[in-house]
N, C-alpha and C positions, 0 to 999 in steps of 0.2 A: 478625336483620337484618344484611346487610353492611356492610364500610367502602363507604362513598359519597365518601371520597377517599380517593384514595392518592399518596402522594410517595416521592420516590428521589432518593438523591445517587448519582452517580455522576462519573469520571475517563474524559477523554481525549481523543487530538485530535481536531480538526475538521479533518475530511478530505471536503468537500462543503458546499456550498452553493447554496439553490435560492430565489431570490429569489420573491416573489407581491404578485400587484398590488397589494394595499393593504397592502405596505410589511411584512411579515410575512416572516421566514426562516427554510427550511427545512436543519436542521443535521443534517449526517451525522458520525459518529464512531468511533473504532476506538477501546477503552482493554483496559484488563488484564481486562475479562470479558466482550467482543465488541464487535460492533458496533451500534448504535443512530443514533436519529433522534430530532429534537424540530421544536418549532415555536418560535421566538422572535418574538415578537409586538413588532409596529412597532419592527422590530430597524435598519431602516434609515430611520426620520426623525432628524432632527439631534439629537434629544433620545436618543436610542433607546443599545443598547449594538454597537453594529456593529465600533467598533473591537475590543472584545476578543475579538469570532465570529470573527476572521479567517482565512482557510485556515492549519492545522498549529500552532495555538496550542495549546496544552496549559489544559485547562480541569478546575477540578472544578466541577461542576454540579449542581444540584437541579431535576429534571420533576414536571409533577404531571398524572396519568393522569386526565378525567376521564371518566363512565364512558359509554359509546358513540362514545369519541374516537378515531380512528383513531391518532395519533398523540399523545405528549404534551405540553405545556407547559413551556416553558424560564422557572423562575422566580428562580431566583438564578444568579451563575457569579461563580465565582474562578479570576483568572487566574493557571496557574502558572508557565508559562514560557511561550515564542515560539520558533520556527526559524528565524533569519535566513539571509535570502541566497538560499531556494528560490521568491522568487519572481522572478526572473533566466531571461531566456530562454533561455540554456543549462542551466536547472539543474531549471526547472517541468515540463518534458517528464516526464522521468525521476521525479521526485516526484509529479507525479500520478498515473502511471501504479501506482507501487508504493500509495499509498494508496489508493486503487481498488482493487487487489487484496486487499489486508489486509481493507478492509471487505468484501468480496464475501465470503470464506474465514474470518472471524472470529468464528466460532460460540462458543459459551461455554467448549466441550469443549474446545477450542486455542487460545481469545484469548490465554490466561495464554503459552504459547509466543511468539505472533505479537506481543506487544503489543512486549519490547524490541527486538526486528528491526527492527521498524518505525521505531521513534526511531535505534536507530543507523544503520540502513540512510538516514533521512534526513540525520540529521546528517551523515554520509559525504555524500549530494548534496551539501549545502549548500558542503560542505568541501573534497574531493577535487579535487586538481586535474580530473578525470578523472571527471566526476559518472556516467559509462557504467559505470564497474567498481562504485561504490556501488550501481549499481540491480541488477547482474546477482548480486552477491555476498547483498544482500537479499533480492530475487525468487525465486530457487531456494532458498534456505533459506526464507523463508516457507512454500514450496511443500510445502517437507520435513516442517516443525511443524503443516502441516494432513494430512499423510501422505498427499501428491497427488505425490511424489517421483515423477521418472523410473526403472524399471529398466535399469541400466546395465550388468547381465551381458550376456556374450555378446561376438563379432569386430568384428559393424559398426562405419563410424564417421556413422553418421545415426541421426536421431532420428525415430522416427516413431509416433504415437496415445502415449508412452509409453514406447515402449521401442526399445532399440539393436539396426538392423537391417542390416543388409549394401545398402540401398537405399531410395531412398524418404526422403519426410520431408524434412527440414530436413539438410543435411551440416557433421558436424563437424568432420573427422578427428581424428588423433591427437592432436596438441595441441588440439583444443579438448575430446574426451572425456577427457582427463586434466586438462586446466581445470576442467570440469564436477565431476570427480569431486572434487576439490581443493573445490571450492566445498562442496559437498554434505557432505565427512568430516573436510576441516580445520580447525582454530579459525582463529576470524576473519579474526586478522595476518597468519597463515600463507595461508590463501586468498586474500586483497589481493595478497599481495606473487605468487603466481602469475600471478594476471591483470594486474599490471601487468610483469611479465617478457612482455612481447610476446603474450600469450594472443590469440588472433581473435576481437574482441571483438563484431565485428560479428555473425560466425556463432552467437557464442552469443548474444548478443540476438535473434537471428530464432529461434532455438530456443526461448528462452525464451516468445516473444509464443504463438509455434504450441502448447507444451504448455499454457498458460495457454486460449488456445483450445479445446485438446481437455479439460481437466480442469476449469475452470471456464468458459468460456464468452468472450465476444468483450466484449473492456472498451472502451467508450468514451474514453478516456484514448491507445491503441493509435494513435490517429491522427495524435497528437502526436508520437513517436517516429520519423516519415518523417523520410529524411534531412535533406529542406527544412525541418522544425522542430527537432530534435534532434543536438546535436554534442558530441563529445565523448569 
């Protein structure tokens, strides 16, 4: 005869939230062994635990799976830390966008990779005068630890399905394929300090959204980043 329940601790942020009518919330999460979902139950009456769900808290948690359940059950949480400051209209754009991505790509195979990108790539949002260079220095190296990298051999300076073509796509030129490549092969500080030496921040953010596009798919978050919402 089988376990007829099962339970799980697990670690990590909450990167989504999906409220339901009788006061029930639907948690999404990126940690060090992918991404996941739960259900927290009357997570938002006054009694409930809503403050500690809040977007990009750092949580360890206990679900309990059971069985015909689609999703699982949020029964304990410990809160371990909070990310101040991403939730700032100049700073949520960009932090949504990158946690979005992380969960989409965070399979167990490369969570262990994506998981510190992801915090430092936030904390840089929260921090950075400049919250655009923490999401582009992030987002392309996520891209890299899920092995969805751009090839960047070859003359072109445009980006297109992938790879660097003499036309078409997204245009980089020179300074932004040596931005790029800078991002992609150099440690962290070293890659910052490129793209705030005057890097086209803008043309690599439109390259960034298009390969995300063509390698994972069109994120919901993406919308937020028009210039009308996003500065930086």
């Amino acid at each position: 005869m089988g376990v007829v329940e099962r339970y799980r601790l697990s670690e990590g942020l909450v990167v989504g939230r999906k409220p339901l009518p009788a006061g029930d919330v639907i948690l999404s999460f990126v940690g060090p062994e992918g991404a996941a979902q739960a259900i927290a139950r009357k997570a938002l009456r006054p009694t409930g635990r809503s403050g500690r769900l809040s977007l990009f808290h750092h949580l360890k948690y206990q679900v309990y799976q059971k069985p015909g359940s689609d999703l699982p059950t949020l029964t304990q949480v410990e809160l371990v830390g909070r990310l101040e400051g991403l939730e700032a209209p100049g700073r949520f754009p960009y932090a949504s966008y990158l946690a979005e991505l992380a969960y989409r790509i965070a399979s167990p195979e490369v969570a262990g990779k994506i998981w510190p990108l992801l915090t430092s790539g936030l904390k840089g949002i929260a921090k950075h005068p400049s919250p655009r260079i923490a999401l582009l220095w992030a987002g392309w190296r996520v891209l890299k630890a899920a092995g969805l990298a751009p090839n960047l051999s070859g003359e072109g300076l445009c980006l297109l399905d992938g790879d660097r073509v003499e036309r078409g796509g997204v245009y980089l030129g020179l300074d932004g394929m040596e931005a790029l490549a800078a991002i992609l092969q150099l440690p962290g500080s070293e890659a910052i300090a490129v793209l705030e030496e005057d890097a086209p921040l803008e043309r690599l953010q439109q390259a960034l959204l298009a390969h995300v596009r063509y390698t994972v798919g069109e994120l919901g978050s993406a919308q937020l980043l028009a210039p009308s919402h996003a500065k930086g």
